[in-house]
Structure formats: structure tokens, C-alpha cells
LUMVOBA-69458 format. One record per residue: z, y, x of N, C-alpha, C in turn. Coordinates in Angstrom, 3 decimals, padded with zeros to 6 digits. Layout:
% residues N
+----------+----------+----------+----------+----------+----------+----------+----------+----------+
|      nzz |      nyy |      nxx |     cazz |     cayy |     caxx |      czz |      cyy |      cxx |
+----------+----------+----------+----------+----------+----------+----------+----------+----------+
|        Z |        Y |        X |        Z |        Y |        X |        Z |        Y |        X |
...
+----------+----------+----------+----------+----------+----------+----------+----------+----------+
***
This chain:
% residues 173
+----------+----------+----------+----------+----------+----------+----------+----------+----------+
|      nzz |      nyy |      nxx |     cazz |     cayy |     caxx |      czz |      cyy |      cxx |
+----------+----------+----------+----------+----------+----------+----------+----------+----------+
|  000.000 | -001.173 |  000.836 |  000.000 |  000.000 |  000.000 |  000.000 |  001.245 |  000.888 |
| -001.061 |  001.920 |  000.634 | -000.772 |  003.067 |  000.976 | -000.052 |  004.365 |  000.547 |
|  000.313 |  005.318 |  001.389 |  001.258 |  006.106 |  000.970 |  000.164 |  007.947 |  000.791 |
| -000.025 |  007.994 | -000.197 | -001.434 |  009.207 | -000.046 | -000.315 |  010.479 | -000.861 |
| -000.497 |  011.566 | -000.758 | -000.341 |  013.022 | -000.985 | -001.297 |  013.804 | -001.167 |
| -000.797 |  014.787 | -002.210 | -001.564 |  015.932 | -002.501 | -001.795 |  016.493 | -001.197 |
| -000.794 |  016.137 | -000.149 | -000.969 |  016.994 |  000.956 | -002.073 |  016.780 |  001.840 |
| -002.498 |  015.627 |  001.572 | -003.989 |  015.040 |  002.352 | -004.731 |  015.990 |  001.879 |
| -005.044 |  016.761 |  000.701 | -006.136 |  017.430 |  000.032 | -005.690 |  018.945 |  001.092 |
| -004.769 |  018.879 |  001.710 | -004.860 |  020.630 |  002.239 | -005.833 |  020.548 |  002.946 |
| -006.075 |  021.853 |  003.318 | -006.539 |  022.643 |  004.844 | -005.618 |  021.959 |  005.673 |
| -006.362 |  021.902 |  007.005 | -005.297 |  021.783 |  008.157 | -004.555 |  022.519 |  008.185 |
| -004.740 |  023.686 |  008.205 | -003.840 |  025.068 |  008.447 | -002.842 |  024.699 |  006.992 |
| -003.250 |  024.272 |  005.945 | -001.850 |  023.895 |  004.625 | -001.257 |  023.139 |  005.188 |
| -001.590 |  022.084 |  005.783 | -000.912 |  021.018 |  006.007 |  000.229 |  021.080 |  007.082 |
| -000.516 |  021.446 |  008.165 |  000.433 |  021.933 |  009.591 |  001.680 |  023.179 |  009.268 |
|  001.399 |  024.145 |  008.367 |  002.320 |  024.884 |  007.533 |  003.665 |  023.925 |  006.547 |
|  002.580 |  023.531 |  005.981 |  003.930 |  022.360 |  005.110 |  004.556 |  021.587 |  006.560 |
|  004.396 |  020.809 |  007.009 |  004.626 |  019.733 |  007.482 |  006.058 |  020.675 |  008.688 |
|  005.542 |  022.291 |  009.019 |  006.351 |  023.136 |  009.764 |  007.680 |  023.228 |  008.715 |
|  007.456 |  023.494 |  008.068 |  008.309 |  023.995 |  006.682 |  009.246 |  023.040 |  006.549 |
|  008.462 |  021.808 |  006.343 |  009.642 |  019.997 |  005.837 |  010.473 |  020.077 |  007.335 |
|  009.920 |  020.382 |  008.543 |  010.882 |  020.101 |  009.774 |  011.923 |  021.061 |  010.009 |
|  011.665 |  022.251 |  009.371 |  012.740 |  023.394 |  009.132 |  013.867 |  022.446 |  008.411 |
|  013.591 |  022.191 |  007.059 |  014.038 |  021.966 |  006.121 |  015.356 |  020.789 |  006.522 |
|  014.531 |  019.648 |  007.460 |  015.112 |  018.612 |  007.718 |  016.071 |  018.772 |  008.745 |
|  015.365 |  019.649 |  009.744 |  016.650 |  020.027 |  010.524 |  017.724 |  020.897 |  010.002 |
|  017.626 |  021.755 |  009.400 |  018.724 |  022.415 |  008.732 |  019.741 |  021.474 |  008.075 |
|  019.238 |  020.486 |  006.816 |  019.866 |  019.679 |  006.447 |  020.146 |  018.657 |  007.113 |
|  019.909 |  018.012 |  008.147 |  020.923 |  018.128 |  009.655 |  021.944 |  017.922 |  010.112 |
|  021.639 |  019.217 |  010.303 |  023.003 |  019.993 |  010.709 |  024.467 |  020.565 |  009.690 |
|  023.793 |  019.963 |  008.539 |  024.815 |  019.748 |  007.527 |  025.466 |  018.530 |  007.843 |
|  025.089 |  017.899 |  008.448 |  026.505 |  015.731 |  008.359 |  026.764 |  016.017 |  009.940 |
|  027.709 |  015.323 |  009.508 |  028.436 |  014.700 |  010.982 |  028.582 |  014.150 |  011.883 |
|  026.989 |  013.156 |  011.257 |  026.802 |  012.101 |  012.306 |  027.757 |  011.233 |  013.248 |
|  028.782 |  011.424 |  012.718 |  029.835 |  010.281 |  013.572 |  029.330 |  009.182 |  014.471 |
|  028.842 |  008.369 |  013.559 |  028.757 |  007.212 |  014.635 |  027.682 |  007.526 |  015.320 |
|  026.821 |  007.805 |  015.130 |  025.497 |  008.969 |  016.083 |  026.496 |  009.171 |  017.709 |
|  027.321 |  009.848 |  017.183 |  028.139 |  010.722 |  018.109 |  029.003 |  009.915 |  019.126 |
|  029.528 |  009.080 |  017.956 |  030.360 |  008.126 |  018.918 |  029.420 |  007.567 |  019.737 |
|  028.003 |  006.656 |  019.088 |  027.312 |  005.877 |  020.012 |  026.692 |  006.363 |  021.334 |
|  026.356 |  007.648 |  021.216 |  026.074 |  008.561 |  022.382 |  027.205 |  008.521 |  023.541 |
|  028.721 |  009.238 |  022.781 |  029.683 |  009.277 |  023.732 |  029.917 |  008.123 |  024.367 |
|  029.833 |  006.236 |  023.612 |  029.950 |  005.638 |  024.610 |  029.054 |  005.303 |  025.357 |
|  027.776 |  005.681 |  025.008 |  026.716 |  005.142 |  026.238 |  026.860 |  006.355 |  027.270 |
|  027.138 |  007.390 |  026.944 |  027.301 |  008.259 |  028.754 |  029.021 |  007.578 |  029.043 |
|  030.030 |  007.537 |  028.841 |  031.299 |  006.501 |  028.996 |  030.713 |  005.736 |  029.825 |
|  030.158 |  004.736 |  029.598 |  029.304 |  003.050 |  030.227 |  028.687 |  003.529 |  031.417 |
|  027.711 |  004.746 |  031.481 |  027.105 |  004.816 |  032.337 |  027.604 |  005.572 |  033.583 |
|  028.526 |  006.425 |  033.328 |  029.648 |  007.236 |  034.373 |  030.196 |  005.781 |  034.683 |
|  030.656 |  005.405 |  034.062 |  031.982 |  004.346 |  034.534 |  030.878 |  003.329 |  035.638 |
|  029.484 |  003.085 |  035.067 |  028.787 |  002.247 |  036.158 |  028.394 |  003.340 |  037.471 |
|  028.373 |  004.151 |  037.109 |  028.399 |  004.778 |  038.435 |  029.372 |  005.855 |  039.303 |
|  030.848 |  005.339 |  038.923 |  031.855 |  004.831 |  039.409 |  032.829 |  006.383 |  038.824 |
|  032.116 |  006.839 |  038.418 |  032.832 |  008.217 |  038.077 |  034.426 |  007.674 |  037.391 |
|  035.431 |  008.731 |  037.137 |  036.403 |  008.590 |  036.441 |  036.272 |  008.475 |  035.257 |
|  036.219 |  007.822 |  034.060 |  036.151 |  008.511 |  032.375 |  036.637 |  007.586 |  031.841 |
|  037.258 |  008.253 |  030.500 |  037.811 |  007.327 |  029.520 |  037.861 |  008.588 |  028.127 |
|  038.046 |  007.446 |  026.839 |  037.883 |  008.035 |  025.546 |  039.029 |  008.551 |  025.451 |
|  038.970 |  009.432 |  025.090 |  039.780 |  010.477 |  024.180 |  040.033 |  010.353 |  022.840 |
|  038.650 |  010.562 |  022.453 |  038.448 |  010.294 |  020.645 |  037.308 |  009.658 |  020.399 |
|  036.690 |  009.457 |  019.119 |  035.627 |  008.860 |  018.934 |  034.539 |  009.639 |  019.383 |
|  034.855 |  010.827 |  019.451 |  033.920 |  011.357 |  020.148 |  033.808 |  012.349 |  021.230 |
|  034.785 |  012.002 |  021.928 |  035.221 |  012.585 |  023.129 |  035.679 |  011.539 |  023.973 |
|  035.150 |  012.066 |  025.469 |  035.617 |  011.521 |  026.378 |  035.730 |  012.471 |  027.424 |
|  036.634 |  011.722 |  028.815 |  037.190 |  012.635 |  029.690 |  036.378 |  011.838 |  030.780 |
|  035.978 |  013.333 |  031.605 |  034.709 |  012.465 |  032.408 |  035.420 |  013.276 |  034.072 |
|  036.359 |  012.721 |  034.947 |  036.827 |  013.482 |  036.248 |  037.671 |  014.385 |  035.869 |
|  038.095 |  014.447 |  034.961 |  039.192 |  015.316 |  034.725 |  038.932 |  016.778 |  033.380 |
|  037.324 |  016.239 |  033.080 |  037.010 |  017.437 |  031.910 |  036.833 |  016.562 |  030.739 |
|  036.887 |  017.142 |  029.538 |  036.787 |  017.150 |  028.338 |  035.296 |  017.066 |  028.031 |
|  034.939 |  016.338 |  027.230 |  033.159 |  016.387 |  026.967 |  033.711 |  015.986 |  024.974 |
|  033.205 |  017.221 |  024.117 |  032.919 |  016.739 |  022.812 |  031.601 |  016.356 |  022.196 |
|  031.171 |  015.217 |  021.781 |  030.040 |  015.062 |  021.555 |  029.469 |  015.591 |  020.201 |
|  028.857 |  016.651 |  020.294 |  028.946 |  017.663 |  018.568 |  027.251 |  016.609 |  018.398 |
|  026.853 |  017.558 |  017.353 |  025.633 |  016.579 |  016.583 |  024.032 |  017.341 |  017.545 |
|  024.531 |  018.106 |  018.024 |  023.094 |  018.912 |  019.423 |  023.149 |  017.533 |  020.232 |
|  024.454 |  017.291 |  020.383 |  024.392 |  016.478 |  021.909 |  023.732 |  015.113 |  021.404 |
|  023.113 |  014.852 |  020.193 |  022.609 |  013.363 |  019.756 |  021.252 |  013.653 |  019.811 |
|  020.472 |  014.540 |  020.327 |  019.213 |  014.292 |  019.862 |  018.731 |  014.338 |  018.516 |
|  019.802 |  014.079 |  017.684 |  019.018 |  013.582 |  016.008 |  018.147 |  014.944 |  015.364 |
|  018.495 |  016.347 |  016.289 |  017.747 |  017.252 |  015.087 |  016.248 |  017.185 |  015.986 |
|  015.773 |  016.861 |  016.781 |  014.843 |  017.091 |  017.389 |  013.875 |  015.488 |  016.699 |
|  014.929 |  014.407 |  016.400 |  014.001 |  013.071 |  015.893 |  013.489 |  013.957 |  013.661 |
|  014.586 |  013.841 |  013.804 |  014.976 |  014.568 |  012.316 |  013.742 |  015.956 |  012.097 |
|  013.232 |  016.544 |  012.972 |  012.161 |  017.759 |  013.058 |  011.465 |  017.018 |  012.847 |
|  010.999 |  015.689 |  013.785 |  009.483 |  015.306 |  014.160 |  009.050 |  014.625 |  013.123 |
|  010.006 |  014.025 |  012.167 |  009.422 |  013.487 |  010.659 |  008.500 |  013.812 |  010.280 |
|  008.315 |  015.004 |  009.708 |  007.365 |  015.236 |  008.587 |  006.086 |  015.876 |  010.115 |
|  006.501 |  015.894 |  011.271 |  005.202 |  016.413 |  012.098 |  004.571 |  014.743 |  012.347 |
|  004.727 |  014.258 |  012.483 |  004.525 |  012.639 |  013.036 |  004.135 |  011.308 |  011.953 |
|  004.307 |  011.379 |  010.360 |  004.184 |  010.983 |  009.212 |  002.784 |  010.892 |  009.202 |
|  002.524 |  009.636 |  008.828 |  000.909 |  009.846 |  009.173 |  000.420 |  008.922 |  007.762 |
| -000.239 |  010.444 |  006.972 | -000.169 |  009.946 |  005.273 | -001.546 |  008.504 |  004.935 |
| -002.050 |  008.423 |  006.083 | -002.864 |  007.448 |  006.389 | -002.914 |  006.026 |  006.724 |
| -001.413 |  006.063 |  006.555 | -001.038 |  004.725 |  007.019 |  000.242 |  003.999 |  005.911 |
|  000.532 |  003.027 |  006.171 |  001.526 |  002.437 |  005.246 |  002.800 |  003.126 |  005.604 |
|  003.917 |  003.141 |  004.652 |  005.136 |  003.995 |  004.845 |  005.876 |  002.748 |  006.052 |
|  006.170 |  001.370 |  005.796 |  005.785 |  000.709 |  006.816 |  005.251 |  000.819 |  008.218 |
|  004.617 |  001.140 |  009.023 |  003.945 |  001.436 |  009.714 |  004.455 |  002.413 |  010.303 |
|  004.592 |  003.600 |  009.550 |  005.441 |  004.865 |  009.696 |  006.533 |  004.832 |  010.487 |
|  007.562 |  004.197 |  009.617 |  008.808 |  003.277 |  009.899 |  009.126 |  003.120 |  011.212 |
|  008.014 |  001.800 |  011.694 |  007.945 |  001.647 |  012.835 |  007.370 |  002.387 |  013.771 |
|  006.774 |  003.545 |  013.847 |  006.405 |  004.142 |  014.494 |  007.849 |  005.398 |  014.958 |
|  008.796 |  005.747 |  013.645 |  009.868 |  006.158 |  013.653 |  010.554 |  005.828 |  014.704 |
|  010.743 |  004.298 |  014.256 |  012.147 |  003.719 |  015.051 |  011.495 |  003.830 |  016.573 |
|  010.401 |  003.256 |  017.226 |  010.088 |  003.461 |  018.302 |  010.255 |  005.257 |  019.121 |
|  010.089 |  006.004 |  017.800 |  010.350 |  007.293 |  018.860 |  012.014 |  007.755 |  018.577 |
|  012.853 |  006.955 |  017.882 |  014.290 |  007.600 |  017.622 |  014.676 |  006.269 |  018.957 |
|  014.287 |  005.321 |  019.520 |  014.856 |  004.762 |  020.291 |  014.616 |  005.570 |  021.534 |
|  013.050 |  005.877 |  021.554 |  012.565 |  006.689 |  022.813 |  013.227 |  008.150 |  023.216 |
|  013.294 |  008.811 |  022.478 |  014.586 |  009.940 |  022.212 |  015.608 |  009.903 |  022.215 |
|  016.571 |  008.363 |  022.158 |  017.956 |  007.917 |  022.572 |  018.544 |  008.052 |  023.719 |
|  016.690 |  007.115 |  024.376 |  017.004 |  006.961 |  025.885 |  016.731 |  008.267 |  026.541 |
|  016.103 |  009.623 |  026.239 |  015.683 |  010.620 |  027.076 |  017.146 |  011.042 |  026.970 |
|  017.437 |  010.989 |  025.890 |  018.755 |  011.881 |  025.937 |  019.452 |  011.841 |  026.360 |
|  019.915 |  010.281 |  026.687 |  020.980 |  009.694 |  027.472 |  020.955 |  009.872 |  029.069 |
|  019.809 |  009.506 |  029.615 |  019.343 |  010.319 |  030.802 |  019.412 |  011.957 |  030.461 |
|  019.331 |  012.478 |  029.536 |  019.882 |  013.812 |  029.837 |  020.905 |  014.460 |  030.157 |
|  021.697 |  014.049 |  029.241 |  023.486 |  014.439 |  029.240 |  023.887 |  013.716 |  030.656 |
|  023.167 |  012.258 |  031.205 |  024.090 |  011.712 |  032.472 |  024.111 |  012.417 |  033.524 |
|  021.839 |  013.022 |  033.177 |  021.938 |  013.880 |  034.858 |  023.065 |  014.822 |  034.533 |
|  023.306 |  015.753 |  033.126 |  024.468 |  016.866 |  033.578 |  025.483 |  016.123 |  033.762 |
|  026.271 |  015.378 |  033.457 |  027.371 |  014.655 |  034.182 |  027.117 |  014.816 |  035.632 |
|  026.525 |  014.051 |  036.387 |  026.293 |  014.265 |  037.660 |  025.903 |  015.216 |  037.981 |
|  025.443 |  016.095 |  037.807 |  025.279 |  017.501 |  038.225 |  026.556 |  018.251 |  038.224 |
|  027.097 |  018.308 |  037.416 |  027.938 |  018.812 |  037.312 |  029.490 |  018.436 |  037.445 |
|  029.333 |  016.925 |  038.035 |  030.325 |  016.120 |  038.801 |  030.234 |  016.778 |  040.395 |
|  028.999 |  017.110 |  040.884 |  028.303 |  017.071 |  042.178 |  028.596 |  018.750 |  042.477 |
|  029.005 |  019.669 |  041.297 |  029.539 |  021.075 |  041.553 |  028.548 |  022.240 |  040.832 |
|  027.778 |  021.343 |  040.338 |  027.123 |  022.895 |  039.451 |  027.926 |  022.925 |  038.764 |
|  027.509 |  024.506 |  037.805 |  028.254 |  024.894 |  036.891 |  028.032 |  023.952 |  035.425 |
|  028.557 |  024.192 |  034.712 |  028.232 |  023.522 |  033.009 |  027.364 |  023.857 |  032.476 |
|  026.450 |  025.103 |  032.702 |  025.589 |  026.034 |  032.056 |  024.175 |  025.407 |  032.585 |
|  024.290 |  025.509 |  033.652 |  023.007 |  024.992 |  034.566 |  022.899 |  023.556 |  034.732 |
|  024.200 |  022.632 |  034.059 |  023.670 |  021.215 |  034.362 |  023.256 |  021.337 |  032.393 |
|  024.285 |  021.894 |  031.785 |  024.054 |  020.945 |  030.617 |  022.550 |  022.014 |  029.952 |
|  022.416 |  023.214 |  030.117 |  021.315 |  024.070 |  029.278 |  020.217 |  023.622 |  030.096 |
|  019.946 |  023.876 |  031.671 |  018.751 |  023.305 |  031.959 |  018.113 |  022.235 |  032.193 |
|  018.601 |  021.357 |  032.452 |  018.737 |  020.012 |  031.737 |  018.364 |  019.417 |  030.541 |
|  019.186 |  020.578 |  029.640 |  018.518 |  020.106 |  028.317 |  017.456 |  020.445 |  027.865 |
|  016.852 |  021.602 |  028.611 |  016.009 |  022.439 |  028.212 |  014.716 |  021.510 |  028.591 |
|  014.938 |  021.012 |  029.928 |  013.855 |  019.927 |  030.337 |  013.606 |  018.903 |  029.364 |
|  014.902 |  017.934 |  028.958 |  014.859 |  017.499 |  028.053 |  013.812 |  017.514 |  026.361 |
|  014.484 |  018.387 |  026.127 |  013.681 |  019.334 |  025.096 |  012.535 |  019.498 |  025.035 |
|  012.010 |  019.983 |  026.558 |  010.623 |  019.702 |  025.981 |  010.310 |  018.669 |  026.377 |
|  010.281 |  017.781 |  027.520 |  009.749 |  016.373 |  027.297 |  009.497 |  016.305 |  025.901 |
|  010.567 |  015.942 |  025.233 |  010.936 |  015.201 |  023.449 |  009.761 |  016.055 |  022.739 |
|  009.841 |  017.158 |  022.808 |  008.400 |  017.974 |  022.168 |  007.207 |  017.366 |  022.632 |
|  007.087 |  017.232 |  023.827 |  005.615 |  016.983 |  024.264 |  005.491 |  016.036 |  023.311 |
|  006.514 |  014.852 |  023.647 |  006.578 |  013.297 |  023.396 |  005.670 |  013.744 |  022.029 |
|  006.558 |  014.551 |  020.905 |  006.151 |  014.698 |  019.509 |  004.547 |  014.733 |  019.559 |
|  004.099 |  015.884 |  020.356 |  002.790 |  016.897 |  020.371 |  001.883 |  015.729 |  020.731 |
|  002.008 |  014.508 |  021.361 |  001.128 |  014.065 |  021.708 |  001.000 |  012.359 |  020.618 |
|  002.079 |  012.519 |  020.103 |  001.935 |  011.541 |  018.865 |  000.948 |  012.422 |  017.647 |
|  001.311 |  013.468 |  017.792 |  000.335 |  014.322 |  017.049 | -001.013 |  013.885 |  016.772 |
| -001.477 |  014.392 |  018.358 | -002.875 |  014.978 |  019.096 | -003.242 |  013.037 |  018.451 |
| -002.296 |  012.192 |  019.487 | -003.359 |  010.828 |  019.103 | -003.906 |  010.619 |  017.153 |
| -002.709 |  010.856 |  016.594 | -002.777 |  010.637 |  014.863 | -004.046 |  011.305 |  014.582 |
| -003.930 |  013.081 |  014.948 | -005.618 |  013.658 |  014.888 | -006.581 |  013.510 |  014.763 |
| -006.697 |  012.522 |  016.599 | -007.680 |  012.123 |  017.199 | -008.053 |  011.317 |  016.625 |
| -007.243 |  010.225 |  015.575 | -007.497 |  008.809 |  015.147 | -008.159 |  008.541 |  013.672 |
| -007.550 |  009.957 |  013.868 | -008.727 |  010.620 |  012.353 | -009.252 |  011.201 |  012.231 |
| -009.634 |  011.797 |  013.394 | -011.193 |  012.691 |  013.601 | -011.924 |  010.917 |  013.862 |
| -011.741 |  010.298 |  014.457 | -012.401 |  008.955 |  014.722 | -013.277 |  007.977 |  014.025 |
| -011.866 |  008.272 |  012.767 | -012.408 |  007.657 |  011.210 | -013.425 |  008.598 |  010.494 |
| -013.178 |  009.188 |  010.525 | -013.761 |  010.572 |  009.559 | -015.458 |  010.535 |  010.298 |
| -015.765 |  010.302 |  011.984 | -016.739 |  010.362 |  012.510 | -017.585 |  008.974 |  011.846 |
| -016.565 |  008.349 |  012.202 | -017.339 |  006.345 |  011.634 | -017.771 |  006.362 |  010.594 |
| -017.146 |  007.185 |  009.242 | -017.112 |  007.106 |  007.859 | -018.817 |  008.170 |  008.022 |
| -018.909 |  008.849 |  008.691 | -020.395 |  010.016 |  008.711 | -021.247 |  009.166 |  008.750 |
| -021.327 |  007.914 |  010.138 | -022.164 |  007.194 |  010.783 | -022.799 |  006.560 |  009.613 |
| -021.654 |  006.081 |  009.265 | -022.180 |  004.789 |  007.504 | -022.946 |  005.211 |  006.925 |
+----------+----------+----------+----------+----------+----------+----------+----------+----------+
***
């Protein structure tokens, strides 16, 4: 079964507008929950990974841990989820089964797990190693960040491409 929309009938320019609009929307609503276990699962995978590379840390709370002697709270920025939570409605590809989708989801909320987790560790170590907090955890993330964008932009560009492809084959006929 396919999953079709009025929104297939836009302009590109409607569509890329809506689709801007739903990622507003989704991230805002967001940043409304709490994501707990989000939070927790994050805090213990940087936990696991300090502790494998020999640092001091231990839990505090479910979502805090003490990493050398500082405090780390894991709020709902530090999960990645508003940046997976944006790319929804950019990455939804009304051309395909909701199925399909799905899995195309879970593959980039796992792939965005792991950037992240390598994100927050390099600032751990960075900032185990004597930078400041500002410069391990903002530029860092900022790198982060956009990786995860590109990542999005180029799930894009291929979906596009894959239907400028069809759309060419469908002329040929």
C-alpha cells in the first residue's frame, strides 16, 4: 500500500515549504516531553564509554552523571532527538510504503545515535584534556550538527534524484 498526499500534487516550492513547516512543528512539539529514557540511554552510553576509556564517572541520576569530578545533565538537546524529529517530514518519501519509510527512519535515528554519541564523548575528552566547556561541548556540537544535516540533505538529494529517475523512465515509455 501506498501512502499518497494531496501533498504530492504541490509545486516543489509547496512542498519543500510544507514539509519546512511539519519540521518546525515537530521540533517544537519536541521539546515539549521529556524524553527520559532517550536521556537516560544517552547518559549511559557516554557513562560506558568514559569508563572504557578509563576516565572517572559514575551516575548520579537517571540522567546525570559525574564524569572526573563534574556534573553532566543530560537535557533533551543532548539526545539528538530534535534534529531526528526535524528530518521526518524532510526525509518521508510519499512514494514509497509507510513501511519502507519506517525503515528508512530507524536506520537514520540509529545513525544519529551513534554521531551523537561520538559527539558528546569527543567533548568529554576535550574537555577532560583542559578545554573549556564552551569549546568542547558548542563546537563540537556544532560539527556534529551539521554532519546530521548533511546526513539529512543528502537523503534528500538521493529521494529527488530517485524521482527525477522515475519521472525520466515514465517520459521514455
Amino acid at each position: 500500500m501506498r501512502l499518497q498526499t494531496r501533498l504530492y500534487k504541490f509545486s516543489l516550492t509547496q512542498e519543500v515549504t510544507i514539509r519546512i513547516g511539519l519540521s518546525v512543528l515537530f521540533v517544537t512539539f519536541t521539546h515539549q516531553l521529556q524524553w527520559q529514557s532517550l536521556r537516560m540511554v544517552t547518559s549511559e552510553a557516554i557513562l560506558r564509554t568514559s569508563l572504557a576509556m578509563g576516565m572517572s564517572v559514575f551516575r548520579v541520576s537517571a540522567d546525570t552523571i559525574n564524569v572526573n569530578g563534574t556534573f553532566f545533565q543530560f537535557v533533551t538537546a543532548c539526545t539528538f532527538v530534535d534534529v531526528f524529529m526535524a528530518a521526518i517530514p524532510l526525509v518521508w518519501n510519499l512514494q514509497t510504503s509507510a513501511a519502507r519509510n519506517l525503515i528508512e527512519l530507524f536506520a537514520l535515528a540509529v545513525t544519529l545515535f551513534g554521531l551523537n554519541i561520538v559527539r558528546l564523548q569527543t567533548a568529554q575528552v576535550l574537555f577532560a584534556h583542559g578545554a573549556s566547556w564552551n569549546v568542547a561541548d558548542q563546537v563540537v556540537g556544532g560539527f556534529a550538527y551539521f554532519a546530521g544535516w548533511l546526513l539529512v540533505w543528502r537523503l534528500i538529494a538521493l529521494r529527488l534524484l530517485a524521482l527525477r529517475r522515475s519521472r525520466d523512465h515514465r517520459i521514455v515509455e
